[in-house]
MIMIVEX-718392 format. One record per residue: residue in one letter; residue number from 1; x, y, z of N, C-alpha, C, O in turn. Coordinates in nm, 4 decimals. Atoms other than C-alpha are relative to their C-alpha. Layout:
residues N
{type a&seq NUM&nu X&nv Y&nw Z&cau X&cav Y&caw Z&cu X&cv Y&cw Z&ou X&ov Y&ow Z}
...
END
This chain:
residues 63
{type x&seq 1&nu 0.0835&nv -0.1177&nw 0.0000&cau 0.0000&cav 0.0000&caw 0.0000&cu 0.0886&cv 0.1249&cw 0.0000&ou 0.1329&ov 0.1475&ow 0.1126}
{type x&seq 2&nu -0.0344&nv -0.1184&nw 0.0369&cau 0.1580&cav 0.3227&caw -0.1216&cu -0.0687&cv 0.0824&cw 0.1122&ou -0.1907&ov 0.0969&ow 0.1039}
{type x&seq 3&nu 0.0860&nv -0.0884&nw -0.0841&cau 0.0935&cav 0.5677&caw 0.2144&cu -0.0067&cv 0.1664&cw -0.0980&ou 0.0723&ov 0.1877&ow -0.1899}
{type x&seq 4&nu 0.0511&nv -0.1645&nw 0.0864&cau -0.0618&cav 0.9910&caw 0.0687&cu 0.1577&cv 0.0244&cw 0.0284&ou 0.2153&ov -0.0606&ow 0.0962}
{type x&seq 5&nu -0.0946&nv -0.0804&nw -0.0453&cau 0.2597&cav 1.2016&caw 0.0968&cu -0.0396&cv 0.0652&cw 0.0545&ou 0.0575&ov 0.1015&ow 0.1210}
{type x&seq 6&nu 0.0357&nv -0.0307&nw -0.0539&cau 0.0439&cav 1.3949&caw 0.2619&cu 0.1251&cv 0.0386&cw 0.1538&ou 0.1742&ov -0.0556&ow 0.2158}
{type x&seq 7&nu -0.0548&nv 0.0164&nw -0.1276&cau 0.2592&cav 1.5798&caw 0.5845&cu -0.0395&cv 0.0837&cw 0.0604&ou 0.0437&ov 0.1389&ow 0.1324}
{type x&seq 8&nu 0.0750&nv -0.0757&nw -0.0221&cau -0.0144&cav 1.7981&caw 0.6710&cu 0.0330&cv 0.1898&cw -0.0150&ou -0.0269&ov 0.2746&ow 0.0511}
{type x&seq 9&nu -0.0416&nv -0.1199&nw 0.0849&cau 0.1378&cav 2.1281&caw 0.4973&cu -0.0660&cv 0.0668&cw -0.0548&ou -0.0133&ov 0.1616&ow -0.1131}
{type x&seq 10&nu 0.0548&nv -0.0158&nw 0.1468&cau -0.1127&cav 2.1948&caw 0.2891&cu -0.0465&cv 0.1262&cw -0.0673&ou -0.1675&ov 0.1491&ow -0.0655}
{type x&seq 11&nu -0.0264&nv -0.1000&nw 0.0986&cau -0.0406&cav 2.5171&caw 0.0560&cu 0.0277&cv -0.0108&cw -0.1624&ou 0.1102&ov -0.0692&ow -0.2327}
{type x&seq 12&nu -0.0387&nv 0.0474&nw 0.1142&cau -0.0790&cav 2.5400&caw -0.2412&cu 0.0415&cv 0.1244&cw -0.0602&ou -0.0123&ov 0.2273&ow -0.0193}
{type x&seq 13&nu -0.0570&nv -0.0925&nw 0.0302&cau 0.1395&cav 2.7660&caw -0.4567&cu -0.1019&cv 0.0384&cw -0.0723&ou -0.2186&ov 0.0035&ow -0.0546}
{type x&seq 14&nu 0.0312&nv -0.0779&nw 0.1668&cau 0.0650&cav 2.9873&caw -0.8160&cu -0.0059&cv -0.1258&cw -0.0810&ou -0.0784&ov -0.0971&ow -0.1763}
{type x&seq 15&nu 0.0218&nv 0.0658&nw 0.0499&cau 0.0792&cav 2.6613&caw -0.9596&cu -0.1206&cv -0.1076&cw -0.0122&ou -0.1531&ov -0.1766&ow -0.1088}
{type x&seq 16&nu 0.0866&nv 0.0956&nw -0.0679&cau -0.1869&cav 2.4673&caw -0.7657&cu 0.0665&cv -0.1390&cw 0.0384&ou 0.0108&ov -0.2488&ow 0.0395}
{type x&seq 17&nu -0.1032&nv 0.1175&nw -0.0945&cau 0.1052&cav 2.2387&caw -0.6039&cu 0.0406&cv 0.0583&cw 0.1449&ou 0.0887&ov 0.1636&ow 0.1868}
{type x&seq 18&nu -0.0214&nv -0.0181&nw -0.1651&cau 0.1231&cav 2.1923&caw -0.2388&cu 0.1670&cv -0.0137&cw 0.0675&ou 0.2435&ov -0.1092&ow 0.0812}
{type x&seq 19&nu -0.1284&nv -0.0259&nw -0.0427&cau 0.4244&cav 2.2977&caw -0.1081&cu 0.0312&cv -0.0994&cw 0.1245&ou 0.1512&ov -0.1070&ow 0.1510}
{type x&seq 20&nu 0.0071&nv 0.1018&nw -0.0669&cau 0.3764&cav 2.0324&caw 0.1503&cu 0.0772&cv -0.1373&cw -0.0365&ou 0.1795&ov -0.1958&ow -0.0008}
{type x&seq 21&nu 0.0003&nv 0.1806&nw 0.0764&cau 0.3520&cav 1.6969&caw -0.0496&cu 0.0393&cv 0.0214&cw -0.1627&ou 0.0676&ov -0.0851&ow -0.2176}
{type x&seq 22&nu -0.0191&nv -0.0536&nw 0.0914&cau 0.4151&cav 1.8557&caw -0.3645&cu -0.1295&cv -0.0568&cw -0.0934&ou -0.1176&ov -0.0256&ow -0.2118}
{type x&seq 23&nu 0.0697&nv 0.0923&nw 0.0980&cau 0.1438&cav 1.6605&caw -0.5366&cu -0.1459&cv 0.1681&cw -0.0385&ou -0.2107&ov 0.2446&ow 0.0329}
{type x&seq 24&nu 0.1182&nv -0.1083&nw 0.0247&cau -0.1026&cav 1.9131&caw -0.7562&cu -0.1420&cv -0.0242&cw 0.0386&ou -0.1819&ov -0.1400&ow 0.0504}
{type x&seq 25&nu 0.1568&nv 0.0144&nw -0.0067&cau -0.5008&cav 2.0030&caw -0.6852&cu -0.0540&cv -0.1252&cw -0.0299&ou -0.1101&ov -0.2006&ow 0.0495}
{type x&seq 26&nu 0.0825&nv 0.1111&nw 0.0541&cau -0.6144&cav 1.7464&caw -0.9057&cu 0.0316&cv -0.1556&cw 0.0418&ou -0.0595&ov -0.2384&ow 0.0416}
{type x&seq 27&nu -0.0477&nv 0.0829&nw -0.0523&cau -0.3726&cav 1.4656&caw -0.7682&cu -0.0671&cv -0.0403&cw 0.1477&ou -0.1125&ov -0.1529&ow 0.1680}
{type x&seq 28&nu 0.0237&nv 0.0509&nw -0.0986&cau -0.4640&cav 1.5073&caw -0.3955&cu -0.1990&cv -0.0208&cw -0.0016&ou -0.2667&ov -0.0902&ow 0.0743}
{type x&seq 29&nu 0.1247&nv 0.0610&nw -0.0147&cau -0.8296&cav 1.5062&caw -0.4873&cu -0.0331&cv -0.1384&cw -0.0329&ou -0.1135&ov -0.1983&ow 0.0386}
{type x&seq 30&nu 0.0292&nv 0.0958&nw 0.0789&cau -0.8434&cav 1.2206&caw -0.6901&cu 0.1211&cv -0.1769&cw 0.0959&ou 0.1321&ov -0.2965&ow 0.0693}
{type x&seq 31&nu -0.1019&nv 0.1371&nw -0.0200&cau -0.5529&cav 1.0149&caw -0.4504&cu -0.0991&cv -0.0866&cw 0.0388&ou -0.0839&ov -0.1837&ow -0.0354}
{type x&seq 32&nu 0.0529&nv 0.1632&nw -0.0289&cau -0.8177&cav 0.7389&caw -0.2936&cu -0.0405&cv -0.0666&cw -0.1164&ou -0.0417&ov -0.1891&ow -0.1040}
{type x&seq 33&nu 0.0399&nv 0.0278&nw 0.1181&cau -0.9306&cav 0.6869&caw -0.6346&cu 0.0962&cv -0.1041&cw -0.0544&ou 0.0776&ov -0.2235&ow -0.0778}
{type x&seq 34&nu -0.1156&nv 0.0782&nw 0.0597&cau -0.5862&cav 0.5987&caw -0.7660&cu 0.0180&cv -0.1445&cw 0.0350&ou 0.0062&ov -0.1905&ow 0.1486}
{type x&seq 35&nu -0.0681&nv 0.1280&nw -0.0261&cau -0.4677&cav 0.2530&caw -0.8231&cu 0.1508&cv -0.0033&cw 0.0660&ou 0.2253&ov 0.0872&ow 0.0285}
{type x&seq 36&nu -0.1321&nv -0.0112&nw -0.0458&cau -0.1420&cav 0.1839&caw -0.6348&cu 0.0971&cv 0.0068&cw -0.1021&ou 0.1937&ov 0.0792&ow -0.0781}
{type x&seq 37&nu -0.0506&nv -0.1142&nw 0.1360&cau 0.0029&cav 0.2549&caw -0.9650&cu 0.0577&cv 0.0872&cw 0.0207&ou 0.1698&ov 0.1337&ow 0.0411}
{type x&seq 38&nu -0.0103&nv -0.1409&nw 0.0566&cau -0.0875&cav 0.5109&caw -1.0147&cu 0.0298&cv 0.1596&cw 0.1214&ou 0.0489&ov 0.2809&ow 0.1138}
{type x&seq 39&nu -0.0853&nv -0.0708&nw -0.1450&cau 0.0128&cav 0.6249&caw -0.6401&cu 0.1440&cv 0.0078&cw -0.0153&ou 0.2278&ov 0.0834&ow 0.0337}
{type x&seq 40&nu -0.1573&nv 0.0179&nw -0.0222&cau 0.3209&cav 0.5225&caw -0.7095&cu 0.0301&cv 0.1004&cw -0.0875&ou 0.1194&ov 0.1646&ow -0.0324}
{type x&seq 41&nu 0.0004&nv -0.0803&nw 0.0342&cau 0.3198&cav 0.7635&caw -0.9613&cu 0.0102&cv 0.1061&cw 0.0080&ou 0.1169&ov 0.1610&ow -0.0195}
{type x&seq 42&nu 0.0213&nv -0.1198&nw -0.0560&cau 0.1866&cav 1.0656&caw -0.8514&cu 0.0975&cv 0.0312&cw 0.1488&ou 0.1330&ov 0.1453&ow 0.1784}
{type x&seq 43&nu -0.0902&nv -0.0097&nw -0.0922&cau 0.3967&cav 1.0252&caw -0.5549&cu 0.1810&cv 0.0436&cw -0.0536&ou 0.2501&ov 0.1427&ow -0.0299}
{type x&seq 44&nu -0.1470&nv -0.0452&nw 0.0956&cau 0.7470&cav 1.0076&caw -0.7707&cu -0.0471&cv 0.1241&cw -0.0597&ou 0.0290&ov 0.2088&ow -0.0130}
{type x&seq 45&nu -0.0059&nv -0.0925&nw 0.0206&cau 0.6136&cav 1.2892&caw -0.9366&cu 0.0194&cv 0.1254&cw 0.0672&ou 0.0784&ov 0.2241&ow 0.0231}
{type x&seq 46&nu 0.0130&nv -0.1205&nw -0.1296&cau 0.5476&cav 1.5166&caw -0.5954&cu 0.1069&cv -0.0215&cw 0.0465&ou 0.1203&ov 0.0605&ow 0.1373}
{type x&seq 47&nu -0.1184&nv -0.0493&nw -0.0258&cau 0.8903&cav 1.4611&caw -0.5320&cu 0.0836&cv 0.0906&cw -0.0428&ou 0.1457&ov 0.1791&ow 0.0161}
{type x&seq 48&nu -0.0586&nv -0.0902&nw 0.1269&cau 1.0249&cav 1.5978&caw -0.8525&cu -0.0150&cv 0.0753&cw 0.0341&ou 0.0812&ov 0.1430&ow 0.0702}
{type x&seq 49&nu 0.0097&nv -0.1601&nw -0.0172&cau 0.8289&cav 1.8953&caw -0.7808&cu 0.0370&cv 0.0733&cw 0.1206&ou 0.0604&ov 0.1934&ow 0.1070}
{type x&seq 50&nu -0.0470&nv -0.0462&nw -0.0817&cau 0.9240&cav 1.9515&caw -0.4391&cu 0.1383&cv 0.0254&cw -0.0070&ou 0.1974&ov 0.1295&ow 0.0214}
{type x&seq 51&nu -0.1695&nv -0.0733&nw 0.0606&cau 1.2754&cav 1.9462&caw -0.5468&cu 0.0361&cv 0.1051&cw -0.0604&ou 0.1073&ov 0.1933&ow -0.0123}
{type x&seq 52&nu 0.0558&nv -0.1473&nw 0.1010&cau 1.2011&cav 2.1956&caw -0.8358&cu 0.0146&cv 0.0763&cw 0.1117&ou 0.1175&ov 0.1352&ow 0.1450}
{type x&seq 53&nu 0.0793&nv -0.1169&nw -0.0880&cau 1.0055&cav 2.3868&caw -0.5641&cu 0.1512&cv 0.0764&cw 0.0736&ou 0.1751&ov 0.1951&ow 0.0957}
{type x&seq 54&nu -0.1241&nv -0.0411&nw -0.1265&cau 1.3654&cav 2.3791&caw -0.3394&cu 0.1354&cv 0.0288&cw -0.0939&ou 0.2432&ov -0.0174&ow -0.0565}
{type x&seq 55&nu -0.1050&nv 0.0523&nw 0.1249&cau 1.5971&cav 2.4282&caw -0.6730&cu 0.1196&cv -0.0710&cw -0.0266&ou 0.2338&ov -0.0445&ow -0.0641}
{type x&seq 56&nu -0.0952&nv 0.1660&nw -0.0367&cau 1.7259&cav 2.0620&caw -0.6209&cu -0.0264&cv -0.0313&cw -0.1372&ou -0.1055&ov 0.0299&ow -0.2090}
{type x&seq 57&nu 0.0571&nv 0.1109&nw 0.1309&cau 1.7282&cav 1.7995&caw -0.9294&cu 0.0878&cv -0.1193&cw 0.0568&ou 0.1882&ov -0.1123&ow 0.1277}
{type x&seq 58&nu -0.0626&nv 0.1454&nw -0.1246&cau 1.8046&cav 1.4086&caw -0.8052&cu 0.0995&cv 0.0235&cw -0.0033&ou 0.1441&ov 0.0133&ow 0.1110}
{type x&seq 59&nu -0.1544&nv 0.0453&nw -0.0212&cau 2.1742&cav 1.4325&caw -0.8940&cu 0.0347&cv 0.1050&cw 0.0806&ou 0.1551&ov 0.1270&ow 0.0678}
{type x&seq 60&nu -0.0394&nv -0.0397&nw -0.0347&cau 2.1735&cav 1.6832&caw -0.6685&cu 0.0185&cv -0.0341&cw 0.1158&ou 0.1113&ov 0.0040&ow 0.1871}
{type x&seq 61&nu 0.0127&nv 0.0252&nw -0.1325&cau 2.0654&cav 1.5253&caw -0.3814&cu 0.0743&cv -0.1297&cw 0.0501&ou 0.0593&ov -0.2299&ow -0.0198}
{type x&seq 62&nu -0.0072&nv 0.0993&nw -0.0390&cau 2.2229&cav 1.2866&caw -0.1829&cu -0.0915&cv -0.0677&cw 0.0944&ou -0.1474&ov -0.0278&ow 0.1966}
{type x&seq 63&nu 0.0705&nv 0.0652&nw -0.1164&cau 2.0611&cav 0.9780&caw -0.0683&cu 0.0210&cv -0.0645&cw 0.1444&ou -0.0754&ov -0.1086&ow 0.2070}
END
C-alpha cells in the first residue's frame, strides 16, 4: 500500500502544487481513487516537484 505524501502542509502555490507533499489540486483530490500505480506515480512525481520547488534535481541530492 503506497501511504498519501500527505505531511499535513497543505499550501498550495501559483501553480496549484502543495508545497507540503508537492502533489497538484487534481492529484490530492483524486488520490483514494488511484490505483497503487498510479500512487506510485503521482507520488514520484510530488517529489520531482518539491525538489524543483527547493531548486534541487536528483543528482543533486544525496541519498
Amino acid at each position: 500500500m503506497i501511504p498519501s505524501p500527505c505531511n499535513k502542509i497543505c499550501t498550495l502555490n501559483s501553480n496549484n502544487v502543495c508545497v507540503g507533499c508537492g502533489r497538484s489540486r487534481e492529484e490530492i483530490g483524486a488520490w483514494s481513487q488511484l490505483s497503487e500505480d498510479d500512487k506510485k506515480r503521482v507520488a514520484e512525481r510530488a517529489k520531482a516537484r518539491l525538489l524543483a520547488i527547493a531548486g534541487l534535481t536528483p543528482a543533486k541530492v544525496k541519498a
